[in-house]
PALO-947088 format. One record per residue: residue in three letters; x, y, z of N, C-alpha, C, O, CB in turn. Coordinates in steps of 0.001 Angstrom, whole numbers, padded with zeros to 6 digits, always signed. Glycine has a CB too. Layout:
PALO-947088
ALAXYZXYZXYZXYZXYZ ...
***
This chain:
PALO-947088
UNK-005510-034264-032378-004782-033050-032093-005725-031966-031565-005496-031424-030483-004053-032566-033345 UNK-006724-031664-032278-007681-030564-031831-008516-031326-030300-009087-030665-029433-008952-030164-033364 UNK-008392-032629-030314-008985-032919-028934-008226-032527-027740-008646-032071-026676-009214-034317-028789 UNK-006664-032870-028233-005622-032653-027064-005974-031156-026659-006395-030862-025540-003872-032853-027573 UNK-005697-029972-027978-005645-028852-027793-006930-028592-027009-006640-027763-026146-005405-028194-028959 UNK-007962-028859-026936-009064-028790-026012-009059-028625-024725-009457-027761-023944-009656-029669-026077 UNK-008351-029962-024638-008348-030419-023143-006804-029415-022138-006706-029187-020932-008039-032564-023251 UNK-005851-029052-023291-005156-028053-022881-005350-026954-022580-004656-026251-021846-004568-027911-023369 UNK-007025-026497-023510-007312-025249-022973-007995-025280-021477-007829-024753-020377-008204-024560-023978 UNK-009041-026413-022248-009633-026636-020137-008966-026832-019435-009561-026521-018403-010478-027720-019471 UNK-008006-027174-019165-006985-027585-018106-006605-026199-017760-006710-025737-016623-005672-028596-018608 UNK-006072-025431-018989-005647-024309-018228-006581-023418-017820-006470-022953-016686-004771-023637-018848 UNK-007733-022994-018710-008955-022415-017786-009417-022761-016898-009794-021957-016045-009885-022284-018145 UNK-009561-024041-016758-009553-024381-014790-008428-023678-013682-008491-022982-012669-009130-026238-014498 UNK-007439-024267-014473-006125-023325-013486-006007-022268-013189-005492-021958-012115-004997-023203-013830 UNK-006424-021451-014005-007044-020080-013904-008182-019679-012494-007876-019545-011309-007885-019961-015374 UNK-009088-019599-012926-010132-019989-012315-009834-020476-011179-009643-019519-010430-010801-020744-012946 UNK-009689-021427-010640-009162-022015-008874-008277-020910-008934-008345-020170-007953-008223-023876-008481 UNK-007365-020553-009924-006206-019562-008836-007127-018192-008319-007047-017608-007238-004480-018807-009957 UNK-007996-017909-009449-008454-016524-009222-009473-016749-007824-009781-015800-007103-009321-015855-010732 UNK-009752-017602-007674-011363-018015-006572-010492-018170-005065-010895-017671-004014-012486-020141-007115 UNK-009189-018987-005206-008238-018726-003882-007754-017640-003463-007650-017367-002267-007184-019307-003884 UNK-007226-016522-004879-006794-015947-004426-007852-014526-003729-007366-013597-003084-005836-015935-005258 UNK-008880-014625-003956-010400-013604-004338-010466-013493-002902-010177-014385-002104-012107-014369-005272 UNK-010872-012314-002634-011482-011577-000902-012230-012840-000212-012111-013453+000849-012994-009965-001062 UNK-013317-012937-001706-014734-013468-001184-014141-014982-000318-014659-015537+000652-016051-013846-002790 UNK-013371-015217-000786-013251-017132-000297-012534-016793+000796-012485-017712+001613-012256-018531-001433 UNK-011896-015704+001146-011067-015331+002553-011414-014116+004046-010800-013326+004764-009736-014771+001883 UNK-012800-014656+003845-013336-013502+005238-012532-014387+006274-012846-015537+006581-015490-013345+005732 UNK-011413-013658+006783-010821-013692+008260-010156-013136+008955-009855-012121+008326-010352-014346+008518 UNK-009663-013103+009942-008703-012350+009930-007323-012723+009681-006450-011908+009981-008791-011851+010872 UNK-007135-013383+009382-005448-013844+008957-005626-013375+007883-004797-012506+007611-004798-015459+008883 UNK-006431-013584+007052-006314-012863+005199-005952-011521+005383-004869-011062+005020-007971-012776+004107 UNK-007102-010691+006107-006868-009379+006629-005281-008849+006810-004662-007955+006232-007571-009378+007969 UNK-004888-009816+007891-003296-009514+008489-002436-010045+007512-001266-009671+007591-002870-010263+010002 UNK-002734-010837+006595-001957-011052+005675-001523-009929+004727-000432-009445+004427-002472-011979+005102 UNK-003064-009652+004295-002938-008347+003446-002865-006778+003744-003061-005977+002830-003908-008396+002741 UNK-002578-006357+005051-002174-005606+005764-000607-005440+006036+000062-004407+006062-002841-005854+006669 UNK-000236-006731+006226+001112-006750+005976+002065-006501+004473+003159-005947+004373+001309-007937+006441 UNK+001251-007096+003439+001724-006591+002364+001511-004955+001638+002079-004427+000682+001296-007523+001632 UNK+000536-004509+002481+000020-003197+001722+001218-002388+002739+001775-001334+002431-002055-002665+001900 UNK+001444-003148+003981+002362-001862+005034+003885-002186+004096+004837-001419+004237+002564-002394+007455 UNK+003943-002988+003468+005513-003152+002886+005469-002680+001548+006552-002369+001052+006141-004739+002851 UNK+004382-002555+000818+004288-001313-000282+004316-000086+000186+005078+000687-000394+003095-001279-001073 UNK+003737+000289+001018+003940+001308+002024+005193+001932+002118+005483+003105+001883+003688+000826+003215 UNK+006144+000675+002620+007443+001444+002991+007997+001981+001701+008637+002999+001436+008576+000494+003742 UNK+007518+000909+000934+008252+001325-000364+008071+002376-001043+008892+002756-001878+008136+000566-001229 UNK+006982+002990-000784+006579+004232-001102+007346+005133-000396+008145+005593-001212+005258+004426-000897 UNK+007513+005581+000577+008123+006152+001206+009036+006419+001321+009458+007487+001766+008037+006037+001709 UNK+010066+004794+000649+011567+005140+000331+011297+006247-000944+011890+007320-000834+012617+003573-000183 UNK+010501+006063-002052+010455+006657-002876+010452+007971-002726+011321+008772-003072+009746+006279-003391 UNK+009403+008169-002175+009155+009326-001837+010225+010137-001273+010373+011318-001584+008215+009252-001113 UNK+011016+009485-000400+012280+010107+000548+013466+010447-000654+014167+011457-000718+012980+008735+001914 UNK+013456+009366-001505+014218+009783-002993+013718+011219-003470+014415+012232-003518+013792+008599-004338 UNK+012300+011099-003832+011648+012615-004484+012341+013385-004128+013296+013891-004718+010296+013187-004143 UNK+011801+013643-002738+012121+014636-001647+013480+015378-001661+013631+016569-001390+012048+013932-000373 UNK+014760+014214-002131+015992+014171-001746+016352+015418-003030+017343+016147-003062+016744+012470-001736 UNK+015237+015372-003999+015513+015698-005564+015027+017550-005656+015265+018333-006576+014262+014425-006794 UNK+014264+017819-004295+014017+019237-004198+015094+019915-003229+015125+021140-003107+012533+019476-003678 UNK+015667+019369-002786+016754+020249-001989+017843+020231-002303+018709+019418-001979+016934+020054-000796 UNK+017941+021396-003169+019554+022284-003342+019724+021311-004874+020417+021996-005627+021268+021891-001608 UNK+019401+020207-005450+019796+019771-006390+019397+020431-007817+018407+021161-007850+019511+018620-006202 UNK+019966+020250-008712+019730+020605-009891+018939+019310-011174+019253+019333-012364+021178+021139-010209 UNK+018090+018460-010682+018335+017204-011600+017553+018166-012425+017288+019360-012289+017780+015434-011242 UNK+017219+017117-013474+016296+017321-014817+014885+016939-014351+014560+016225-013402+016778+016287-016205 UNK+014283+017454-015062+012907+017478-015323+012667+015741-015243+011880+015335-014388+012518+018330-016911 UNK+013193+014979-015929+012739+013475-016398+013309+012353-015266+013066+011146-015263+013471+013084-018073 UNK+014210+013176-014223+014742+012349-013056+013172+012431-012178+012658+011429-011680+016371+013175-012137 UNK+012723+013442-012130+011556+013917-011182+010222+012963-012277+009846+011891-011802+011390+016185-011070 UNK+009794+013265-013221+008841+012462-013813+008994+011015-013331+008127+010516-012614+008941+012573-015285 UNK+010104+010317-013718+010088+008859-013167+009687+008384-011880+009016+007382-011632+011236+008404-013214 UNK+010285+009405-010913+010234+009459-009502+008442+009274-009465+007828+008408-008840+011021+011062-008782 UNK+007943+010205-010203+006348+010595-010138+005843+009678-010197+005082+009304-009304+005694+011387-011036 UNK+006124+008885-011434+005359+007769-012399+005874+006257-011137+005144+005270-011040+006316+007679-014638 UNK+006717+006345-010616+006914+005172-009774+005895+005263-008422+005422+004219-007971+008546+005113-009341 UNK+005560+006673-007754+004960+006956-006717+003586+006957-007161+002818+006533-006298+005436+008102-006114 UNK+003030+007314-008274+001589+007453-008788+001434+005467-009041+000482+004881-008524+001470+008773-010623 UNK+002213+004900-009650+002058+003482-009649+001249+002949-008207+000151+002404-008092+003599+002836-009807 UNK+002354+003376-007076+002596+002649-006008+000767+003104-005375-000103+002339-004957+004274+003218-005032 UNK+000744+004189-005495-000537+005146-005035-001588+004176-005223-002418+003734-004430-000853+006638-005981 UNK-001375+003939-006442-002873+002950-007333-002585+001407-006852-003342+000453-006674-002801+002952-009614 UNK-001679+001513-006766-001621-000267-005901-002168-000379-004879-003021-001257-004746-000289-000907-005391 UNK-001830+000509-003814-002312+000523-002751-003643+001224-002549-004222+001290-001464-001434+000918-002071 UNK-004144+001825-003876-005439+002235-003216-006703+000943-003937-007929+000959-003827-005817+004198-003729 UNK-005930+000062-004561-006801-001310-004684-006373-002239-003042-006920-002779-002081-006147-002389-006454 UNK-005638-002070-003350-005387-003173-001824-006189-002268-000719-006800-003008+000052-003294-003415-001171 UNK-006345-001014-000450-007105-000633+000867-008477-000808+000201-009317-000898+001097-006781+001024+001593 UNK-008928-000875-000778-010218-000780-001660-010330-002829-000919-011071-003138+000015-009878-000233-004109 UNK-009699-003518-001429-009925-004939-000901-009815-004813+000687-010153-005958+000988-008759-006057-001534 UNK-009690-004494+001287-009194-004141+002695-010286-003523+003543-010503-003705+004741-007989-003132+002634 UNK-010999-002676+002587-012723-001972+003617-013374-003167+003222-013818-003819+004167-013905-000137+002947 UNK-013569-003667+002016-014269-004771+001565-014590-005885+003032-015627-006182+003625-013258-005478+000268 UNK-013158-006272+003214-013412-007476+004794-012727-006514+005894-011625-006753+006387-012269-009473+004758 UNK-013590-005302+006239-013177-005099+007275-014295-005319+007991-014236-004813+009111-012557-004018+007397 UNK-015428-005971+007714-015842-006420+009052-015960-007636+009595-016703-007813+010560-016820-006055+009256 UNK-014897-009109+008779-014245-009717+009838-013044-009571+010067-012358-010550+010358-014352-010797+009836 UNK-012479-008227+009981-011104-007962+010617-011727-007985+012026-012885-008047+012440-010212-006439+010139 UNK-010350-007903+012678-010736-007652+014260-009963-005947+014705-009509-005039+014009-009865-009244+015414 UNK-010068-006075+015688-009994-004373+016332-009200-003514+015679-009413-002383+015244-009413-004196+017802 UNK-008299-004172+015671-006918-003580+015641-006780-003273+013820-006356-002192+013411-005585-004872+016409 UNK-007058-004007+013199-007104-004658+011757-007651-003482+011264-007108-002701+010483-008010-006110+011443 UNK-009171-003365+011949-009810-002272+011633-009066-001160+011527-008700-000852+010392-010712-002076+012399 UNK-008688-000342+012616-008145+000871+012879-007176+001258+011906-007068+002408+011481-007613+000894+014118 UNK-006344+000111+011491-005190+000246+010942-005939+000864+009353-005796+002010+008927-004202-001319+011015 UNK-006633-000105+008770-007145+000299+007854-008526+001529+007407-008905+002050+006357-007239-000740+007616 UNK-009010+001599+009074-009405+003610+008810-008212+004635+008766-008512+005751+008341-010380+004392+010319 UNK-007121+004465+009078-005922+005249+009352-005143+005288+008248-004277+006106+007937-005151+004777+010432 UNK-005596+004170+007593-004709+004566+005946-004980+005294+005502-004326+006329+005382-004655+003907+004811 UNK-006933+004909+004706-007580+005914+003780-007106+007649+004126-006544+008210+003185-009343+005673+003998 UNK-007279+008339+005198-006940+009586+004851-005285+010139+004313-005025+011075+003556-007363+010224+006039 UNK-004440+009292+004933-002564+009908+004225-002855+008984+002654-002084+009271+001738-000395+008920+005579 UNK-003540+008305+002474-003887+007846+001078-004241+008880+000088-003663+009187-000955-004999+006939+001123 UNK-005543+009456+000747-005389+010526-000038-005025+011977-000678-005061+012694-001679-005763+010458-000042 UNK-004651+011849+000671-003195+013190+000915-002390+012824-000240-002197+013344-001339-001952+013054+002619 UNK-002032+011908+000265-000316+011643-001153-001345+011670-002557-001350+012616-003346+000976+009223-001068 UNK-001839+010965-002638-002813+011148-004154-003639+012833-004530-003928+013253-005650-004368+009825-003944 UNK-003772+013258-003715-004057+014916-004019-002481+015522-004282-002146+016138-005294-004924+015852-002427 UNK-001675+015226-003224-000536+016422-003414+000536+015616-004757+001193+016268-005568+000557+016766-001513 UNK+000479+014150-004702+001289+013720-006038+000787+014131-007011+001563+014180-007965+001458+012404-006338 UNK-000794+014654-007311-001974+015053-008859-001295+016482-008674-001295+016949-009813-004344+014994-008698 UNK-000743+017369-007853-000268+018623-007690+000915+018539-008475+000988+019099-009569-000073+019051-006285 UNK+001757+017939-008032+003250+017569-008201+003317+017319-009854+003823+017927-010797+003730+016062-007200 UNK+002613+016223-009711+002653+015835-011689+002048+016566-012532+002293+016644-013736+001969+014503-012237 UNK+000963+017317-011729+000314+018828-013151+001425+019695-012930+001973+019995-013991-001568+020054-012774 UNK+001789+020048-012221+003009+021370-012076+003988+020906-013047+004345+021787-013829+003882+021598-010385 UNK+004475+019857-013197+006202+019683-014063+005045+019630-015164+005256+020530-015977+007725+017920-013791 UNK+003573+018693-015573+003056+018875-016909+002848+020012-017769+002870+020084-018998+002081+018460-016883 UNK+002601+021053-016720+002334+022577-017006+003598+023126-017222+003466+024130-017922+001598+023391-015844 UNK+004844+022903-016914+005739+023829-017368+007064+022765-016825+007069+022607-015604+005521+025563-016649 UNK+007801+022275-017338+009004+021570-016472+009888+021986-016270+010763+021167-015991+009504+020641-016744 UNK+010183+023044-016260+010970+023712-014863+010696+024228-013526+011323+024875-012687+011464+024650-015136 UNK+009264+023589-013650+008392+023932-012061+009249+022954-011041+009419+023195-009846+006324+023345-012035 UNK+009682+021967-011651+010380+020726-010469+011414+021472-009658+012144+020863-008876+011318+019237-011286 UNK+011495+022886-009843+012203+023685-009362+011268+024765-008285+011656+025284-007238+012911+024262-010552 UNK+010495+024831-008669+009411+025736-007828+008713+025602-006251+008180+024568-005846+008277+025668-008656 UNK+008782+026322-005800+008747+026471-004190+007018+025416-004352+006994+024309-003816+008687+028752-003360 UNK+006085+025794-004906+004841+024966-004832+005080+023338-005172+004446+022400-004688+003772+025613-005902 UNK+006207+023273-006170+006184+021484-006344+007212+021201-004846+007135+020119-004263+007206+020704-008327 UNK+007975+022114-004439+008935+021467-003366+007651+020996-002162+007765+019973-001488+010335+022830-002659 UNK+006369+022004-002044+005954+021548-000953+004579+020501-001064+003973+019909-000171+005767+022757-000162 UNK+004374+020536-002475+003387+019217-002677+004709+018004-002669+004507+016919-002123+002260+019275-004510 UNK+005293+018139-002955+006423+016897-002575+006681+015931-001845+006654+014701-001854+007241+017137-002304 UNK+007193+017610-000572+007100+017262+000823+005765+017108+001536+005772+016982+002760+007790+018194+001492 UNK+004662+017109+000885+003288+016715+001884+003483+015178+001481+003598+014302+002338+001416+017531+001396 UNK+003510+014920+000091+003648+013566-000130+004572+012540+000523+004208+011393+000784+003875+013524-001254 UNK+005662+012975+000743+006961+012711+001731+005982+012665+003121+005491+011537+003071+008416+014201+001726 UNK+005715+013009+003740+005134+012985+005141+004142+012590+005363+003988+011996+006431+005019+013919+005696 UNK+002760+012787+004222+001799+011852+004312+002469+009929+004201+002001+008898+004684+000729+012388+002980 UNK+003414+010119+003549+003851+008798+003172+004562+007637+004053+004513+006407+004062+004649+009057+002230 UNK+005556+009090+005122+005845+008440+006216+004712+007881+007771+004760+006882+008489+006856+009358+006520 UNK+003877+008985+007756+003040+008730+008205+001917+007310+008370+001529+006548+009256+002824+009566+007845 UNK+001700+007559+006799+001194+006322+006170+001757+004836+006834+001235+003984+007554+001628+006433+004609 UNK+002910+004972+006291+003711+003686+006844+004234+003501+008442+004559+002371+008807+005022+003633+005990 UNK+004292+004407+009193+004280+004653+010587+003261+004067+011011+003448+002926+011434+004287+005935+010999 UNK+002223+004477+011041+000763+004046+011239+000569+002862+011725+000657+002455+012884+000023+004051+010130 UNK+000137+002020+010176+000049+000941+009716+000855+000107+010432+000340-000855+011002+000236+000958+008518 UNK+002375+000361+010525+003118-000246+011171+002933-000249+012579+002471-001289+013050+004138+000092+010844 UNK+003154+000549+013242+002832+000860+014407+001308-000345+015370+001246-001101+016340+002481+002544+014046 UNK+000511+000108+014449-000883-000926+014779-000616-002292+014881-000877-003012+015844-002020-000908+013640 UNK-000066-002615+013799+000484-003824+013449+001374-004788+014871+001102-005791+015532+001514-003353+012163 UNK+002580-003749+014818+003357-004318+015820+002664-004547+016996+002868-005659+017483+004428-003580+016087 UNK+001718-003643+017742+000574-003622+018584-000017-004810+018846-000082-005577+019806-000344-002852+018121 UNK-000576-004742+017352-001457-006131+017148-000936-007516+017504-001535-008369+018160-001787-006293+015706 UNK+000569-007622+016836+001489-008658+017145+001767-009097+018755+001649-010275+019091+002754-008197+016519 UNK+002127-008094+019670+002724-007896+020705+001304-008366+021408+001262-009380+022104+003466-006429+020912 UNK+000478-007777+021234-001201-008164+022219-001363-009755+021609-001623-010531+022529-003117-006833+021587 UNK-001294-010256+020602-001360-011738+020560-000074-012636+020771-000059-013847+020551-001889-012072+019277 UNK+001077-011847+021254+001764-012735+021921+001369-012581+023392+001395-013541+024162+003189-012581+021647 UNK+001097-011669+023667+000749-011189+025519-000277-012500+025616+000144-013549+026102-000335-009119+025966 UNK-001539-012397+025166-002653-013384+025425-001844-015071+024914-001980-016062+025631-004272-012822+024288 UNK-001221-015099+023890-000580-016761+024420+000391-016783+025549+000789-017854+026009+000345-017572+023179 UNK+000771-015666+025993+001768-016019+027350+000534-016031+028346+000777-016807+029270+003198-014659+027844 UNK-000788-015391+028475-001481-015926+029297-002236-017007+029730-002614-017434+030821-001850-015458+029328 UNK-002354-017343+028514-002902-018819+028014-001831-019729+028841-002112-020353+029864-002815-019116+026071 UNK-000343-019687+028110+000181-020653+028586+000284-020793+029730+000496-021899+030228+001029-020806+028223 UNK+000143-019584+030495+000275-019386+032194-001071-019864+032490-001015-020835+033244+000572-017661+032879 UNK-002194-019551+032189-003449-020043+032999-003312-021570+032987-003630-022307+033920-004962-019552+032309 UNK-002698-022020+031585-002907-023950+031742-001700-023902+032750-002153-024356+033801-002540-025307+029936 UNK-000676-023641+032889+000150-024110+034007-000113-024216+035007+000478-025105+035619+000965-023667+034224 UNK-001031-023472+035676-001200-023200+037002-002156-024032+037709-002365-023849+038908-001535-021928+037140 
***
């Protein structure tokens, strides 16, 4: 019994281990990892942004509570820290990204930290007094966060599609140079 249980633990600490080493930066300098994980940070992205467009929705003319706006916070401060590990893995191999890869990911870091300065605004203001979620200063750290956010995801996206569209252009040339 204690042998089985052994070999159940190694088995699963191996499994471990290979998952963590596949899934790890280090074993993936390329650029497909890159565009892989560019693509997932631009779709946290959006998601931020919907959020954010929620926040936003919560300073004009509405009356919510104090604890509708905290959640809102605590979901956007989540998203913040997700994505500032994924751009943190993201400078890591940006130098076998390629051109485009690059750009995309100098163009994050600054609306990155826009939204993370003006959301640390947003969440000390309701901490300091919670009826500030009412106050002309949280409406406009809000809205920087709202616009850094769209921005953010504009961007990213934007490059992206770029990126896409220029590597379909070069296989339509490809396929045209072998034809000819």
């Amino acid at each position: 019994m204690l042998r089985r249980n052994r070999f159940i633990l190694a088995s699963s600490i191996l499994t471990l281990l290979l998952s963590i080493s596949l899934a790890s930066p280090a074993f993936a300098d390329n650029p497909k990892w890159v565009g892989n994980q560019l693509s997932d940070f631009k779709a946290t992205a959006y998601q931020m942004r919907t959020e954010a467009d929620l926040l936003k929705s919560y300073t004009l003319g509405k009356r919510l509570s104090w604890e509708t706006h905290t959640r809102q916070l605590s979901i956007l401060k989540d998203q913040v820290n997700q994505l500032g590990k994924n751009l943190a893995n993201l400078e890591s191999q940006k130098s076998v990204a390629n051109e485009n890869q690059a750009m995309a990911i100098e163009q994050a870091r600054p609306h990155l930290e826009s939204i993370a300065q003006n959301l640390t605004v947003a969440i000390e203001s309701v901490n300091e007094s919670r009826p500030n979620v009412h106050s002309m200063e949280y409406a406009e750290a809000v809205g920087s966060v709202h616009a850094h956010a769209k921005d953010l995801h504009t961007k990213v996206d934007t490059i992206l599609d770029y990126e896409a569209a220029r590597t379909r252009l070069d296989k339509l040339e490809v396929q045209e140079s072998q034809g000819s």
